[in-house]
C-alpha positions as CSV (number, residue, x, y, z in Angstrom):
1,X,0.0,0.0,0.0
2,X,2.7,2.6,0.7
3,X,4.5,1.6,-2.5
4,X,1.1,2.6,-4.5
5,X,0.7,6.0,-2.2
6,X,3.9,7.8,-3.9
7,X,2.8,5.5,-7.7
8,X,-0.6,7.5,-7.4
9,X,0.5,11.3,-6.6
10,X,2.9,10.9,-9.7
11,X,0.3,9.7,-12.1
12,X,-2.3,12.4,-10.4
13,X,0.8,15.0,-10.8
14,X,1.9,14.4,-14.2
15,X,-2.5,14.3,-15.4
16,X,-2.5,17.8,-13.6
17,X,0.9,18.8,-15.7
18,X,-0.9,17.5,-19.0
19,X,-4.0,19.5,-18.1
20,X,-2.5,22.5,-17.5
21,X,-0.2,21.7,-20.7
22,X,-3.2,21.6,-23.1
23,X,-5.1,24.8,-21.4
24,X,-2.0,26.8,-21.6
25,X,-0.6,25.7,-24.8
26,X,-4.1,24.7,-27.0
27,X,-5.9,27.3,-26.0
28,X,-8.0,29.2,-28.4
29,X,-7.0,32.7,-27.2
30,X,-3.8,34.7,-26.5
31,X,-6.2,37.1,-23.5
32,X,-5.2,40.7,-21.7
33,X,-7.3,41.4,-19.3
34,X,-10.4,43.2,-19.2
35,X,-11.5,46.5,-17.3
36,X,-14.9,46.2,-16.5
37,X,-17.2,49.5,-16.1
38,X,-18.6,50.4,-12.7
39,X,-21.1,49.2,-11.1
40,X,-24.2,50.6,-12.2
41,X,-26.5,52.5,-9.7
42,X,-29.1,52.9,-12.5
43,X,-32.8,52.0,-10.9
44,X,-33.8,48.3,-12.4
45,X,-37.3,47.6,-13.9
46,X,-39.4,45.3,-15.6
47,X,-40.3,46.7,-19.1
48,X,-39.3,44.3,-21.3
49,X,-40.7,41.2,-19.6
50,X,-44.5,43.9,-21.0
51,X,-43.3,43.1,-24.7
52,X,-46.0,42.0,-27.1
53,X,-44.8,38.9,-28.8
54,X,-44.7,38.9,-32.6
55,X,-44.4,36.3,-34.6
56,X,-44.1,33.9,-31.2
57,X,-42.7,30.1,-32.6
58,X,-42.0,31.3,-36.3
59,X,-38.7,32.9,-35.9
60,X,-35.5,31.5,-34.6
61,X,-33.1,33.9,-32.7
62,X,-34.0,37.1,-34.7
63,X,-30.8,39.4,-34.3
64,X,-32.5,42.7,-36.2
65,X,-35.4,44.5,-37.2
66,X,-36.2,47.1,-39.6
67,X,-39.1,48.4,-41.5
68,X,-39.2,49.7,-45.2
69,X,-41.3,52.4,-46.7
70,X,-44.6,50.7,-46.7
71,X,-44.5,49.5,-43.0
72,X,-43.2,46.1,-43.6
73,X,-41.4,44.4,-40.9
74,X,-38.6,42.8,-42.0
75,X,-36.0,40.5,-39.4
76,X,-33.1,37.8,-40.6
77,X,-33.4,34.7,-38.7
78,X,-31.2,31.6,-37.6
79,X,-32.7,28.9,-40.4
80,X,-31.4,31.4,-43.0
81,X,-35.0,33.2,-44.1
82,X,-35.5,36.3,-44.3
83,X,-39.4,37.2,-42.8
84,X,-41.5,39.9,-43.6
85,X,-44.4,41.2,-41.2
86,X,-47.2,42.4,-43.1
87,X,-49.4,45.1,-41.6
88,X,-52.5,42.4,-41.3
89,X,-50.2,40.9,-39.0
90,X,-49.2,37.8,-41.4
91,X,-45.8,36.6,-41.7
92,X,-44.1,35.7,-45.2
93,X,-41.2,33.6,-45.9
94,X,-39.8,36.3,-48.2
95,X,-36.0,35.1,-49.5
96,X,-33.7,32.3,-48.0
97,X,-30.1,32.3,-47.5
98,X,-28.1,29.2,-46.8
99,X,-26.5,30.8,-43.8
100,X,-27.1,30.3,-39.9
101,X,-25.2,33.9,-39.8
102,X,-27.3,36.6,-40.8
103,X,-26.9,39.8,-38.4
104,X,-27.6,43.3,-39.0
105,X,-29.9,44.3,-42.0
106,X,-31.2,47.8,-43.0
107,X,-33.1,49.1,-46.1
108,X,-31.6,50.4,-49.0
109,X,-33.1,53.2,-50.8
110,X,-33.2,51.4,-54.4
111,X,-35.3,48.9,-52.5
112,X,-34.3,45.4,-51.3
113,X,-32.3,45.4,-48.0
114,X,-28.7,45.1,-47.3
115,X,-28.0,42.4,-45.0
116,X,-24.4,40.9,-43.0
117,X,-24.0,37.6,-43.0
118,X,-21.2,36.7,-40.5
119,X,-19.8,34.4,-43.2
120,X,-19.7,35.3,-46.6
121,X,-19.8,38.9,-46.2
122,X,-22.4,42.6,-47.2
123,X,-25.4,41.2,-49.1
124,X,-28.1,42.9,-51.1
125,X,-31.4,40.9,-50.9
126,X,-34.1,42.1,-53.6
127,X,-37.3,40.3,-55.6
128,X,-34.8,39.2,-57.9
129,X,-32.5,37.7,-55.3
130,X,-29.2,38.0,-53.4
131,X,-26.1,39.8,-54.6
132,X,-23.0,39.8,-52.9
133,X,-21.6,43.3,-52.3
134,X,-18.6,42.5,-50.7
135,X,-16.5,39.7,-49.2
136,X,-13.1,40.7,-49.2
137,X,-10.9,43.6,-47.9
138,X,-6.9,44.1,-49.0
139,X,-7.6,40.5,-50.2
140,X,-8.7,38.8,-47.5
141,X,-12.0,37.1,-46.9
142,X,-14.5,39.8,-44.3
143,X,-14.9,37.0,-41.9
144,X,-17.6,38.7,-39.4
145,X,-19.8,41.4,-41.0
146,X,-22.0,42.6,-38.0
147,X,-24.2,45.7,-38.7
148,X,-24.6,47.8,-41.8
149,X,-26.5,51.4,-42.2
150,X,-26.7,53.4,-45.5
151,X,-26.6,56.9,-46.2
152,X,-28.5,58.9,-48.4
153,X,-25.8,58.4,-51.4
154,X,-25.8,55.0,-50.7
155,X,-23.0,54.2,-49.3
156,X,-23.0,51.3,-46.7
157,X,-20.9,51.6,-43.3
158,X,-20.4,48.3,-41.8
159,X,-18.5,47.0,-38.8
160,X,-16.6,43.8,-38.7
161,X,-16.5,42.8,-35.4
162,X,-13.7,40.4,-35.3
163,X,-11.0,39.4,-37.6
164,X,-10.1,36.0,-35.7
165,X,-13.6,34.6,-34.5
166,X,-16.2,34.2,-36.1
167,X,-20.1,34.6,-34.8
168,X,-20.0,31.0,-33.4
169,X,-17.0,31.4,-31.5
170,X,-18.0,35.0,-30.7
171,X,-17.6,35.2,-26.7
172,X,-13.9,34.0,-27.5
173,X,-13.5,37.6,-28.5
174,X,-14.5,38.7,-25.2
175,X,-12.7,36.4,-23.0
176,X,-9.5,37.4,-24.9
177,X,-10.1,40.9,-24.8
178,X,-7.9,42.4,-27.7
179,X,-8.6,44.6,-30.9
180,X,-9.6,42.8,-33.8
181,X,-12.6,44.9,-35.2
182,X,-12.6,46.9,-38.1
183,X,-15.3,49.8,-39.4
184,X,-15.1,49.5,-43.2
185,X,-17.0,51.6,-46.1
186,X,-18.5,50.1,-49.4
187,X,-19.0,52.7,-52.3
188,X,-21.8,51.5,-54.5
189,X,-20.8,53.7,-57.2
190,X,-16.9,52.4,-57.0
191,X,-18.2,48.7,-56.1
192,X,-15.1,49.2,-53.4
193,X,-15.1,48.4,-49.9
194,X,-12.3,50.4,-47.8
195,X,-11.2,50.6,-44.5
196,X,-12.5,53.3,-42.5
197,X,-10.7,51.8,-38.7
198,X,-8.8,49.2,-37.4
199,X,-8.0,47.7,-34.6
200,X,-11.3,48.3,-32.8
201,X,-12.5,46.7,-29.8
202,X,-15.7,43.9,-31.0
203,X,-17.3,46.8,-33.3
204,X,-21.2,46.3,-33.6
205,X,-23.9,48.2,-33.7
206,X,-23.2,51.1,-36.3
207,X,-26.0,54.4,-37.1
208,X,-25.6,57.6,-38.4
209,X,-26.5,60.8,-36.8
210,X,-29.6,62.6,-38.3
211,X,-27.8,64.8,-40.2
212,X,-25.4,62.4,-41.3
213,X,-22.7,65.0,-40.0
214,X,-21.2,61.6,-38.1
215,X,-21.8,57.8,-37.1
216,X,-22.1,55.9,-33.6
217,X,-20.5,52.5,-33.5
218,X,-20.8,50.2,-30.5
219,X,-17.3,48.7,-29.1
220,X,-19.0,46.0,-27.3
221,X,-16.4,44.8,-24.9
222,X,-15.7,48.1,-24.0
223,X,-18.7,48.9,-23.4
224,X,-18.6,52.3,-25.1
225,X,-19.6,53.7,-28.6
226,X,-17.2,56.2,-30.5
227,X,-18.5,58.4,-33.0
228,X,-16.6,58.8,-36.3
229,X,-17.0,62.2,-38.1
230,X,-18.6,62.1,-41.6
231,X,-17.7,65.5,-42.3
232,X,-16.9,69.0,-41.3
233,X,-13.5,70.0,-39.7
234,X,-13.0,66.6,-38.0
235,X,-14.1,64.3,-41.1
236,X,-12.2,61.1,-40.3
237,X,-11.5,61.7,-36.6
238,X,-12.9,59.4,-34.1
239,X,-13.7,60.7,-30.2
240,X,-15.7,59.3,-27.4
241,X,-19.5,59.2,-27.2
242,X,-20.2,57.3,-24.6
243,X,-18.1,54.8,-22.0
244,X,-19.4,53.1,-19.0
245,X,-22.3,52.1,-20.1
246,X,-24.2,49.5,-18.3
247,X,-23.9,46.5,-20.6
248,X,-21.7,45.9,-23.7
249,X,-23.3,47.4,-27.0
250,X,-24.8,45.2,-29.1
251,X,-26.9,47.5,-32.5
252,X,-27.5,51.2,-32.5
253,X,-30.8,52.7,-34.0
254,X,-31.1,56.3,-34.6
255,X,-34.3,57.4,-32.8
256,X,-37.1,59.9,-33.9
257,X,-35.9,62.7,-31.8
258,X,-31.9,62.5,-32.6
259,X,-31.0,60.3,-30.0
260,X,-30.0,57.0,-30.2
261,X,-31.2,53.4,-29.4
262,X,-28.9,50.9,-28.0
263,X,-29.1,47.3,-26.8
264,X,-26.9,46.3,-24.1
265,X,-25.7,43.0,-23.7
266,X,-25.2,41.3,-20.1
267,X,-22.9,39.1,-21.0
268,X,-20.8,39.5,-17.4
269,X,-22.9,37.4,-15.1
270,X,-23.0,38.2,-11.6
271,X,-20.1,37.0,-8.7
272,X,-18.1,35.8,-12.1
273,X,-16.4,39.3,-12.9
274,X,-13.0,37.8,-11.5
275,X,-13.2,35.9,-14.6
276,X,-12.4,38.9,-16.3
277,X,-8.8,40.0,-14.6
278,X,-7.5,36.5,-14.1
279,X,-5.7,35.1,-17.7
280,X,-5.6,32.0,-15.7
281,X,-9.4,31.7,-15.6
282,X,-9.9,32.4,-19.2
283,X,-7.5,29.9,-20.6
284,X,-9.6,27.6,-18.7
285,X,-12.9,28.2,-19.8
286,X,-12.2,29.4,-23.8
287,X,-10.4,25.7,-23.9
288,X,-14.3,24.2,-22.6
289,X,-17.0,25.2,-24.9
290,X,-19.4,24.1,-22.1
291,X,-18.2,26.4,-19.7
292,X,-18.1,29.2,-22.1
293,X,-21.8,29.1,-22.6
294,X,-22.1,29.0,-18.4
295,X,-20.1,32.3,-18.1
296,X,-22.1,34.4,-21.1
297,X,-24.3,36.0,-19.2
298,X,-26.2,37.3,-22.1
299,X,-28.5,34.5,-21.8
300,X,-29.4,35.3,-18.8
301,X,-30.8,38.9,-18.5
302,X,-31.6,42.0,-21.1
303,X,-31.1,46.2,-21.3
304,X,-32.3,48.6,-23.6
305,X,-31.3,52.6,-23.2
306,X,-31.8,55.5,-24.8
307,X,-29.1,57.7,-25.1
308,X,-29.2,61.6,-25.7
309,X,-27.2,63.6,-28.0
310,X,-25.0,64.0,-25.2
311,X,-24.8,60.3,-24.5
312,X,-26.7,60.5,-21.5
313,X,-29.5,57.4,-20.6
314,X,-32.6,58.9,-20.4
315,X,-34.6,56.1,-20.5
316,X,-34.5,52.2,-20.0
317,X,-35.9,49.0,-20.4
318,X,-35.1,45.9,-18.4
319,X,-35.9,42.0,-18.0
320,X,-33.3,41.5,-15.2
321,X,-33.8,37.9,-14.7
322,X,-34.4,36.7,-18.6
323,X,-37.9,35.8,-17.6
324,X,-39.2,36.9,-21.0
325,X,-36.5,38.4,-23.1
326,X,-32.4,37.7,-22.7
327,X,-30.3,38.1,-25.3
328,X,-31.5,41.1,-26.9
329,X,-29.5,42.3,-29.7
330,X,-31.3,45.1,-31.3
331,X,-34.0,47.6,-30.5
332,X,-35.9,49.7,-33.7
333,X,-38.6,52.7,-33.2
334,X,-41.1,53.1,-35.8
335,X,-44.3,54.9,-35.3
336,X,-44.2,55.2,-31.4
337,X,-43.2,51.6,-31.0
338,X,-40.0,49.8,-30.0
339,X,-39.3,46.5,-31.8
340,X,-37.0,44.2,-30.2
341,X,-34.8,41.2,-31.6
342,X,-32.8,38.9,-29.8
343,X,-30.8,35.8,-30.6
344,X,-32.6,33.7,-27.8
345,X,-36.0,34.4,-28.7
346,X,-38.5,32.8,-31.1
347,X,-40.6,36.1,-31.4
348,X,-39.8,40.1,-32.0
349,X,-40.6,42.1,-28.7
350,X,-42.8,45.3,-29.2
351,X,-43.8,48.1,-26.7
352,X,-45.6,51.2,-27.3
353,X,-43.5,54.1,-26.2
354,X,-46.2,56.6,-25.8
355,X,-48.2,55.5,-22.9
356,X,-47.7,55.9,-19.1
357,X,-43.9,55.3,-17.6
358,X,-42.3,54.7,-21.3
359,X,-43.1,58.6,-22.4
C-alpha cells in the first residue's frame, strides 16, 4: 500500500501537468485582461418582460429588425429566411439564405435590404434575389460582417466585429479581450469596400446621426460607442461618445428625436467578474466550450437605453432575470413603438413608447 501512495501522486501529478499543458498551450485565445465598467446604480425595472410577442414560434433567434417604406417588418433569422411582417399581422417567408449567420440588415433606398452575413460577407437581398456586395478587404475574406446602415448616397458603413472569431466562437472575442474589429466603407458607385478603422474593440452596432454630420459604432467589450466624423473639420477623426455604459453594446438605431437606441448585452454574469482580470481563468474556460456558454451572461438577462445627443440614458428598459426576453441584440422605433430582436428568442418584442412610464 505505501509503494502505490507515492505511484498514485505521480500519475495524479503528471495528469494535472498534461491539463495545464493543453489549457496553456491549445488554448484558443492569447487574453489581456479586461476592465470592466462600474457598477451601475441605474434603478432596475421590468419593461421588457411587457413586450407583445410577434411572430411567437415562427422565428429563430432574430438578431435585427427594420421596416421599409410601406410599413413592412422585415427580421433575418437563424434557419437562413428572411421574414417579412405584413401590416395584417401575417408573416411571409420572403427570401432564403443558406446561412445560420445573418446579423444586421437595414433598407436600402433602391429597395431590397442590405443584410451581414457573418460568413460570406455585405449582401443585397431584392425580388430578384441576393447579390454579394462585398467579401473581401486588401484581399482577405471579411470574416464577421455585424451591422450595416446606408446613407443617403448610398454608401453602406459596416462593422466587422472580429478578424479572428467568427459569430460562433463570438464570446472568445471577449474572454481574450484584444482589438480585432474593423469599421469598413462600401462605395456603390466604386463597387469598393475600404477601410475606415482598425483595430477596434468587438465593433457592432453602427448608425448615423440625423444629419449624417457623423456615425455611432458600439465597441462592445468596452462597453462604449465612439463616433466617427462624416464630415466638417474633424471628417475622419474618431472621439468618445459614450463609456461606461451598463452593458456591452450590441446594434445602434437612430431614434425619432436624434437620439440613439442601443441594446446592451449582459454578458458579465453576476459573482463571475474575477473571470475577467485573471488570464488564468480564461485559458480555462475558452479551452471548454461548455463552460463558455455557463459564463455568457447574455443568456441570462436583457437592457435597452436610450441615449441623448450628449450620451446621457434617459430612458431604460429591463428583464433583469431573462424571464421573457435575454439576449436582446437590437431595438428599432417606428411609429411610437419599440421592436425588439434577440438571438434567444422565437418572437420580435414590441412596446408602445407613448403611454404611461415609457413617455
Amino acid at each position: 500500500m505505501q509503494r502505490c501512495v507515492p505511484a498514485c501522486s505521480g500519475f495524479v501529478l503528471a495528469f494535472l501537468l498534461a491539463f495545464l499543458f493543453q489549457i496553456f498551450f491549445f488554448s484558443p485565445i492569447s487574453p489581456d485582461l479586461l476592465q470592466l465598467p462600474p457598477t451601475s446604480s441605474l434603478p432596475t425595472n421590468k419593461r421588457l418582460q411587457e413586450v407583445i410577442k410577434l411572430g411567437e414560434g415562427l422565428l429563430q433567434g432574430p438578431e435585427d429588425v427594420c421596416v421599409d417604406r410601406e410599413g413592412l417588418l422585415y427580421t433575418a433569422v437563424r434557419d437562413g429566411w428572411i421574414k417579412r411582417l405584413h401590416k395584417n399581422g401575417s408573416w411571409e417567408n420572403w427570401k432564403r439564405i443558406d446561412s445560420d449567420a445573418l446579423l444586421g440588415i437595414t433598407i436600402s433606398k433602391e429597395g431590397g435590404l442590405v443584410v451581414c452575413d457573418a460568413e460570406m460577407g455585405l449582401l443585397k437581398v431584392t425580388e430578384d434575389g441576393v447579390t454579394v456586395l462585398a467579401s473581401h478587404i486588401n484581399g482577405s475574406p471579411i470574416r464577421f460582417a455585424d451591422e450595416v446602415i446606408e446613407d443617403s448616397d448610398g454608401n453602406l458603413y459596416f462593422s466587422v466585429a472580429s478578424t479572428k472569431f467568427g459569430l460562433h466562437d463570438w464570446f472568445l472575442d471577449v474572454l481574450e479581450a484584444k482589438p480585432h474589429g474593423q469599421l469598413l466603407k462600401y462605395d456603390p458607385s466604386l463597387n469598393e469596400t475600404s477601410i475606415l478603422l482598425d483595430g477596434l474593440c468587438f465593433p457592432n452596432g453602427v448608425a448615423l446621426s440625423r444629419e449624417e454630420d457623423f456615425l455611432v459604432f458600439c465597441e462592445t467589450w468596452k462597453f462604449r460607442c465612439q463616433k466617427y466624423w462624416l464630415k466638417g473639420k474633424n471628417k475622419g477623426k474618431t472621439e468618445i461618445f459614450v463609456e461606461n455604459l451598463p452593458g456591452g453594446p450590441d446594434n445602434i438605431n437612430l431614434a425619432s428625436d436624434g437620439s440613439f437606441w442601443i441594446a446592451l448585452l449582459q454578458f458579465v454574469p453576476d459573482k463571475l467578474e474575477f473571470l475577467h482580470s485573471s488570464i488564468s481563468s480564461k485559458h480555462l474556460v475558452a479551452s471548454f466550450p461548455k463552460l463558455v456558454k455557463l459564463v455568457n451572461g447574455a443568456y441570462r438577462k436583457a437592457k435597452v437605453v436610450n441615449l441623448a445627443a450628449d450620451g446621457s440614458i434617459t430612458r431604460m428598459f429591463d428583464d433583469p432575470n431573462g424571464r421573457v426576453m435575454s439576449f436582446v441584440t437590437s431595438a428599432f422605433e417606428f411609429e411610437d413603438h419599440l421592436y425588439f430582436g434577440s438571438l434567444n428568442a422565437n418572437f420580435i418584442g414590441k412596446i408602445p413608447l407613448k403611454v404611461a412610464g415609457y413617455s
